[in-house]
C-alpha positions as CSV (number, residue, x, y, z in Angstrom):
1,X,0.0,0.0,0.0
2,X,1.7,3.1,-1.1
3,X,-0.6,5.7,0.8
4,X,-3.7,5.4,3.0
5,X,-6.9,4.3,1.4
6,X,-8.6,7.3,1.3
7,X,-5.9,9.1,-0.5
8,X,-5.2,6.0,-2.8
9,X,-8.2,5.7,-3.8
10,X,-8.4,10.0,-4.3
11,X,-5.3,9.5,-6.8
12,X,-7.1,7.1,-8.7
13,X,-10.1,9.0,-9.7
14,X,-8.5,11.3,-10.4
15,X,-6.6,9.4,-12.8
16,X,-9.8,8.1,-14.2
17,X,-11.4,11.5,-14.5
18,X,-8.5,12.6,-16.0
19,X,-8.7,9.8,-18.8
20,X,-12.2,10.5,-19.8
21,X,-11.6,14.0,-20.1
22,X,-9.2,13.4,-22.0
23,X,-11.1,11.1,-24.4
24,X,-14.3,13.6,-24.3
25,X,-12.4,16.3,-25.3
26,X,-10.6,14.6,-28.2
27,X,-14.3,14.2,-29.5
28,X,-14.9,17.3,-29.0
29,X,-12.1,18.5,-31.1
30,X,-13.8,17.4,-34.1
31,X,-16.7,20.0,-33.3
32,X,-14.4,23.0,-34.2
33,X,-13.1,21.4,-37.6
34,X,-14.8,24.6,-39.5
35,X,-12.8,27.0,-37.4
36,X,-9.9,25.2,-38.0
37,X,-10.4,25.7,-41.8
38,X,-11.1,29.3,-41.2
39,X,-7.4,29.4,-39.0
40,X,-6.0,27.6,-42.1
41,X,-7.0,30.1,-44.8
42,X,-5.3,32.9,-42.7
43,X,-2.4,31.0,-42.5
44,X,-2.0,30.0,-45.7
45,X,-2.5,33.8,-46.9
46,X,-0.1,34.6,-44.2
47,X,2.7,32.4,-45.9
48,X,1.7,33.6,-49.2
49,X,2.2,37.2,-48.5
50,X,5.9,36.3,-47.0
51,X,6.5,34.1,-49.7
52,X,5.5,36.5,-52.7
53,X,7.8,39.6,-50.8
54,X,4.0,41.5,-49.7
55,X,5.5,40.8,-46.2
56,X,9.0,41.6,-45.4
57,X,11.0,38.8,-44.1
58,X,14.7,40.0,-43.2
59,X,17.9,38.2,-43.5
60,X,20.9,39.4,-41.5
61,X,24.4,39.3,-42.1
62,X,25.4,36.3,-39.5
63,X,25.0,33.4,-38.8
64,X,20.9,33.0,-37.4
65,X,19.8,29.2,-36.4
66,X,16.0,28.5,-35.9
67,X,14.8,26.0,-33.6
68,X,10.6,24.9,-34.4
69,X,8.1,22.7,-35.2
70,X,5.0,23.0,-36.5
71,X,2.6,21.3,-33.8
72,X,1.5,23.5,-30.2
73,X,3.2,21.6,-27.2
74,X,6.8,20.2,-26.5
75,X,8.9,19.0,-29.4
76,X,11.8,18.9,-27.8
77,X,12.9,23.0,-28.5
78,X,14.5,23.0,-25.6
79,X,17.2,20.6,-25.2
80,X,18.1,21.1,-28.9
81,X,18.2,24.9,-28.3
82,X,20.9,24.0,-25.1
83,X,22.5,20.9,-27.8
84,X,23.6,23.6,-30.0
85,X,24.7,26.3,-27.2
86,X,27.3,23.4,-26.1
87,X,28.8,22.7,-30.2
88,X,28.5,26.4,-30.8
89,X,29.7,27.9,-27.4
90,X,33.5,27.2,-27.5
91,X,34.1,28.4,-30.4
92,X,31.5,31.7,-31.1
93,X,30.2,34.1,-29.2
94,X,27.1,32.8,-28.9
95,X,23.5,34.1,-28.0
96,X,19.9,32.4,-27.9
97,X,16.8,34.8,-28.5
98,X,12.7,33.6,-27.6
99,X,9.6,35.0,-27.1
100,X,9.7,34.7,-23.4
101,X,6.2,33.0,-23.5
102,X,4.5,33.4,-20.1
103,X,6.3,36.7,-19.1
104,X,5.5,40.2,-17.1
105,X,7.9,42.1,-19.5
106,X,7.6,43.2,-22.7
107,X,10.6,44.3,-25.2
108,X,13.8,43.1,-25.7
109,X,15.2,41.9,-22.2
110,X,18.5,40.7,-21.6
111,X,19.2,37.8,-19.1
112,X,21.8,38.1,-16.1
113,X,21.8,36.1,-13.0
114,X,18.9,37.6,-11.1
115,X,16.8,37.1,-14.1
116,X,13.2,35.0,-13.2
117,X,11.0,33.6,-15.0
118,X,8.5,36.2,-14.8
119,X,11.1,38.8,-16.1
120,X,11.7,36.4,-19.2
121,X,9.6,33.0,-19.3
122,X,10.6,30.0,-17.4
123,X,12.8,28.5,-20.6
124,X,15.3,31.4,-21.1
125,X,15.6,31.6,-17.4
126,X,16.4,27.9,-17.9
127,X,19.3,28.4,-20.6
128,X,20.6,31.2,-18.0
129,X,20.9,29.1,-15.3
130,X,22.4,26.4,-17.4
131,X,24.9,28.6,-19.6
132,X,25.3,31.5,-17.0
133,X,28.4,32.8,-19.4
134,X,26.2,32.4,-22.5
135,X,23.9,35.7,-23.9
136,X,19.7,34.7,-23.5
137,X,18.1,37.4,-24.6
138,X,13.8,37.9,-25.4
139,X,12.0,40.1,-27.8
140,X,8.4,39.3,-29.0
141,X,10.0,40.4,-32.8
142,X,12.8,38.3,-33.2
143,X,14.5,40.6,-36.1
144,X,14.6,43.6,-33.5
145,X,16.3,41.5,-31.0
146,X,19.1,40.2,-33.4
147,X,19.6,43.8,-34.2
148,X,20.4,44.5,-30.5
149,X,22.7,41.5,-30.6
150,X,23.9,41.0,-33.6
151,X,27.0,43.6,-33.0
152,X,28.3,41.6,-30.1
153,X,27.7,38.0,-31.1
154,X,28.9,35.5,-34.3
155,X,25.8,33.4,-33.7
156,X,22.0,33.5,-33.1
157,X,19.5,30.6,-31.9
158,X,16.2,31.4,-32.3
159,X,14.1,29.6,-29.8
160,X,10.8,28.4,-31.0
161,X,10.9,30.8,-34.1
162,X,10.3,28.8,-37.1
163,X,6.4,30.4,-38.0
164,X,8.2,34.0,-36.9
165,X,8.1,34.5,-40.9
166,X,9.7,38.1,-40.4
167,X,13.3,36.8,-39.9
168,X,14.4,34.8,-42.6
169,X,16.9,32.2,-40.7
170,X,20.2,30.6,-42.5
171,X,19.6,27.6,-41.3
172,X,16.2,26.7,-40.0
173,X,15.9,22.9,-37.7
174,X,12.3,21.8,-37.6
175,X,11.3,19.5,-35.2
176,X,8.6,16.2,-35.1
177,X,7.4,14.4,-32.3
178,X,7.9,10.8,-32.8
179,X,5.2,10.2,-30.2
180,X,2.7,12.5,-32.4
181,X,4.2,12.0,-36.4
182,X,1.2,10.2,-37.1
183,X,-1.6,11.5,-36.0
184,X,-3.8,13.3,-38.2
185,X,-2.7,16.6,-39.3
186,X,-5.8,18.9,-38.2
187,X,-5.3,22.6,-37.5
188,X,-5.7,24.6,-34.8
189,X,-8.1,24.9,-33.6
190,X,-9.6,20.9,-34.0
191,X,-6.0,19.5,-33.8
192,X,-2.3,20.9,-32.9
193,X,-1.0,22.4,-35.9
194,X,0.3,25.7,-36.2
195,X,0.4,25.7,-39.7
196,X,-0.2,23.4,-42.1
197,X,2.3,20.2,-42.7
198,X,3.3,21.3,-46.1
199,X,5.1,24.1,-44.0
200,X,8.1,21.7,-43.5
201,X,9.6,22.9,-46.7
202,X,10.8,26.0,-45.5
203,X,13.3,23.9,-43.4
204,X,17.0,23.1,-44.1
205,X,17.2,20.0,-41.4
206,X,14.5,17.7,-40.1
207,X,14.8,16.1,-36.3
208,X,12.7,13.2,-35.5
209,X,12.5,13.7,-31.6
210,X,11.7,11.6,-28.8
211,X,12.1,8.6,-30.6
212,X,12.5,5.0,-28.9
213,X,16.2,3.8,-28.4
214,X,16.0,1.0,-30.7
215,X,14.1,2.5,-33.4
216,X,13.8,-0.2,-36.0
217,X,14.8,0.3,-39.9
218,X,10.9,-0.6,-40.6
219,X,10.2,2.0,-38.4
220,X,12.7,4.9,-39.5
221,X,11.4,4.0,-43.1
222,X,7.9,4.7,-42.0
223,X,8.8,7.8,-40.4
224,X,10.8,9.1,-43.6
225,X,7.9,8.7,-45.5
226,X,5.6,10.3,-43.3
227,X,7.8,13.6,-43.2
228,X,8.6,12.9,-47.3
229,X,12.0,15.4,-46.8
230,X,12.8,17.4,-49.7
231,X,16.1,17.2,-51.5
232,X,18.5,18.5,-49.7
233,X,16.4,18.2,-46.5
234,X,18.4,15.6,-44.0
235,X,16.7,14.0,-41.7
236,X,18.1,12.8,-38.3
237,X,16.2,10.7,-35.7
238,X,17.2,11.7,-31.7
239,X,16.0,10.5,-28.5
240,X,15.5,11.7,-24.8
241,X,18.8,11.3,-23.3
242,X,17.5,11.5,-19.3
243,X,20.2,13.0,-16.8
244,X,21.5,12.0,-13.4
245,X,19.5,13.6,-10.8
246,X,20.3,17.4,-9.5
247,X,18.3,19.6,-6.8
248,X,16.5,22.7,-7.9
249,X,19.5,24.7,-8.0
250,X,20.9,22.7,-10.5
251,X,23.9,20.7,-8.3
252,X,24.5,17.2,-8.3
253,X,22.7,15.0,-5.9
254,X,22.9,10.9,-5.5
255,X,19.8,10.3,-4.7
256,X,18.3,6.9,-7.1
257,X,15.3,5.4,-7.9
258,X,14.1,1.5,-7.8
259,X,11.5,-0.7,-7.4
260,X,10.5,0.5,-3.8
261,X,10.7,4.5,-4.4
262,X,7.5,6.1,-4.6
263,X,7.7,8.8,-7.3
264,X,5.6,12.0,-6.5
265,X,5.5,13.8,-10.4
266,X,5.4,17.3,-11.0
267,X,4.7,18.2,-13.9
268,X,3.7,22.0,-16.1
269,X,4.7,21.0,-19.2
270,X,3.1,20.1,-22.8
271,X,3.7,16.1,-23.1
272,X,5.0,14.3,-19.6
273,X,4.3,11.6,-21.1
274,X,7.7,10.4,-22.1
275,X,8.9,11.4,-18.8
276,X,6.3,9.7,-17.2
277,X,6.8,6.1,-19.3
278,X,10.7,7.0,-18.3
279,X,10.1,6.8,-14.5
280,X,7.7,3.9,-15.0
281,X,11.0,1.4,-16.3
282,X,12.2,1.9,-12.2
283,X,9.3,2.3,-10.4
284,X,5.5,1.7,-10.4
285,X,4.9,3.5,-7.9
286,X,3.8,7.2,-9.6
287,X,1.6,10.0,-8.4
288,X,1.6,12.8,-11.4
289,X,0.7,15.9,-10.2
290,X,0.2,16.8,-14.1
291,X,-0.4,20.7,-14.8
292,X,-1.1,22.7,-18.0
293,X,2.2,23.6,-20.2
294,X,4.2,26.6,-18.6
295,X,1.5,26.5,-15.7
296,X,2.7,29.0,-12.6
297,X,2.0,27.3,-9.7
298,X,0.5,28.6,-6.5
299,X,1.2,27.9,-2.7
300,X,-2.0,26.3,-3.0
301,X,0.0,23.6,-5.6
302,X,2.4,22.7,-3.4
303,X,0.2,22.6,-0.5
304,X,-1.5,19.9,-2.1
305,X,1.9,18.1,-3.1
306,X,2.8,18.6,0.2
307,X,0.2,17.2,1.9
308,X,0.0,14.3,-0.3
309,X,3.6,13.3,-0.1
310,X,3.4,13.5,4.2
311,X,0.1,11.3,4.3
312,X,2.1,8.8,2.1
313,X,4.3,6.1,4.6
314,X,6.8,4.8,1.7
315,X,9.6,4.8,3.2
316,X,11.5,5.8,-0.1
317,X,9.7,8.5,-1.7
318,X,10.6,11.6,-4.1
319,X,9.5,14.4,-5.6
320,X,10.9,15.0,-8.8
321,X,10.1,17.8,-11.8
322,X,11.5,18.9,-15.2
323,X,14.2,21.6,-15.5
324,X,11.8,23.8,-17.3
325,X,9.3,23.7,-14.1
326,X,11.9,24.1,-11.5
327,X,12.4,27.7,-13.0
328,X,8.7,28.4,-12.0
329,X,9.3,26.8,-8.5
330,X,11.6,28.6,-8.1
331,X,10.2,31.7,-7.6
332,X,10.2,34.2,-4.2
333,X,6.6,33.8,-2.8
334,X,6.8,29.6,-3.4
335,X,10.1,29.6,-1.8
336,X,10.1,29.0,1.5
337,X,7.3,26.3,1.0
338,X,9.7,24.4,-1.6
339,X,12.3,24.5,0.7
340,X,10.4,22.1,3.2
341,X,10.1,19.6,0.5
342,X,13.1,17.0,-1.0
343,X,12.4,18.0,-4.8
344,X,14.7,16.3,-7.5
345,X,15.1,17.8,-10.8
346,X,15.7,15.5,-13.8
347,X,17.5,16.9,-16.8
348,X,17.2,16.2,-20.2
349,X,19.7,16.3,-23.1
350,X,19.4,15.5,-27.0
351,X,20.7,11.8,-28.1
352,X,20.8,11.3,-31.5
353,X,20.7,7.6,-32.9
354,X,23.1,5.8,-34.7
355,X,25.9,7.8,-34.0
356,X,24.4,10.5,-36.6
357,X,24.8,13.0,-33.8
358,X,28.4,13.7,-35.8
359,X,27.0,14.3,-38.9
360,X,24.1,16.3,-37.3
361,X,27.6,18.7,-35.4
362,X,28.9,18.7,-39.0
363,X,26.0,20.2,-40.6
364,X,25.7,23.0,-38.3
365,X,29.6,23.8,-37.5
366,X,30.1,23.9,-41.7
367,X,27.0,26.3,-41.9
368,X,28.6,28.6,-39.4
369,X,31.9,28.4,-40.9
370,X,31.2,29.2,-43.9
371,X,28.9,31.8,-44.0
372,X,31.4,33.6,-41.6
373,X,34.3,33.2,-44.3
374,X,32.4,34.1,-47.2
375,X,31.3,37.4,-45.1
């Protein structure tokens, strides 16, 4: 028995309420297929007007590397925005630009260490933390914020840029779920698109992400087909590479999980599902405490985690969450509640499959290279 009865059995409606919400409102979905066509024909004129010149679309004279995808929710933007900070960092004075979704601020706002996520969103305050010596910057337009940095720095990442149609990138990385590839390709507002799927051709390099370990030829061929890549469009297949454990300030901790480890999950994110199916290869033993993507949680949050991991008499028990989370847990008025509560923090990094992570480095460092010899 993990926790009393009454809370046990609490956790699992919950679950089961959870599930056919779920299910209900996939059904619903298909109620709002005429506004989705409605949402397409604006985007559709939207692309046309870029691609015809009507809308300006500026290139710059460096280096400029978009990160996207075209679906709403985690791709994996992220840990391929911090995979290209570590090739690029060494060598280049290097800077990564965003929105700063879920901000107080507006205008270009440059990162330094007392940054929070309410100054810049809870991902750039994440790449601070992470790469204090590297530039984050946010701008809601992208092109005024590489003009701020562009005199300083020999390469920009753009962060979640690739519909920002008014910066034309050098090299543009667009993103799939494998976890979501095939489901149907509806719009917004009926399904997750942004755009519509024949979007993709605007990229130079497509990253299948999330993808099992041992991804099968079969399956690889299946997936190429499904994306259909241009020529001249690679396409690399990567997959969650989950870290050792660290606290919320980001320090090492040796703290493990097995069989008898109750897991307490905190989650604000897009898709925990990978993360969740992760924990579930150690441990049955889960309680998700599963919260909209970039949700800010209240004392009233923890109170509930709180209370929830007390009542619970495992005698191994954790509470872990995702790096882009802690930034929102970390904040002053949650603070001293957090810091009566053993919270782990699991990092993620990129892995690409079949050693292809090379040719993926080679890609990238040429592009640099030679646009900064040929200018």
């Amino acid at each position: 028995m993990l926790c009393k009865d009454g809370l046990l059995q609490h956790c699992i409606a919950d679950k089961r309420a959870f599930s056919i919400f779920t299910h209900l409102m996939k059904y619903l979905r298909w109620l709002l297929l005429p506004f989705s066509l409605l949402y397409g024909v604006a985007v559709v004129v939207r692309n046309w007007c870029y691609d015809a010149g009507f809308f300006k679309s500026r290139e710059f004279d460096m280096p400029v590397i978009s990160v996207g995808n075209l679906d709403v929710g985690g791709a994996g933007k992220s840990p391929m925005t911090e995979y290209l900070v570590r090739l690029l960092k060494s060598s280049c004075r290097t800077a990564t630009l965003s929105r700063g979704y879920g901000r107080k601020t507006t205008g270009f706002v440059l990162a330094d260490s007392g940054s929070s996520p309410g100054n810049i969103g809870d991902e750039p305050a994440q790449f601070k933390q992470k790469f204090p010596d590297v530039t984050v910057a946010v701008c809601e337009e992208r092109a005024t914020g590489i003009d701020k940095l562009k005199a300083d720095h020999d390469v920009i990442i753009l962060d979640d840029a690739f519909q920002h149609r008014s910066v034309k990138p050098g090299f543009s990385i667009l993103l799939f779920d494998y976890n979501k590839l095939f489901d149907p390709h509806f719009l917004l507002p009926a399904g997750n698109l942004r755009e519509p799927f024949s979007g993709k051709w605007r990229a130079d390099m497509f990253v299948i992400s999330k993808c099992p370990s041992h991804l099968t030829q079969e399956e690889k061929t299946r997936c190429y087909y499904r994306v259909a890549p241009h020529h001249g469009q690679p396409l690399f297949f990567s997959a969650i590479n989950y870290l050792p454990l660290q606290d919320i300030h980001g320090n090492a901790i040796q703290d493990t999980i097995d069989v008898d480890t109750t897991v307490f999950l905190l989650t604000g994110i897009a898709n925990p599902i990978p993360l969740y199916t992760h924990l579930k290869t150690f441990t049955q033993h889960i309680i998700h405490h599963n919260y909209a993507d970039h949700h800010q949680f209240t004392l009233k949050n923890i109170a509930k985690l709180a209370n929830t991991f007390n009542a619970c008499p495992s005698q191994k028990k954790v509470i872990i969450t995702t790096e882009k989370d802690a930034q929102r847990l970390g904040v002053r008025d949650l603070a001293p509640a957090i810091a009566k509560l053993p919270i782990s923090v699991l990092p993620i990094g990129v892995e690409f499959l079949d050693n292809s992570g090379h040719e993926f480095d080679k890609l990238i460092l040429n592009y640099v290279r030679e646009y900064t010899e040929h200018n």
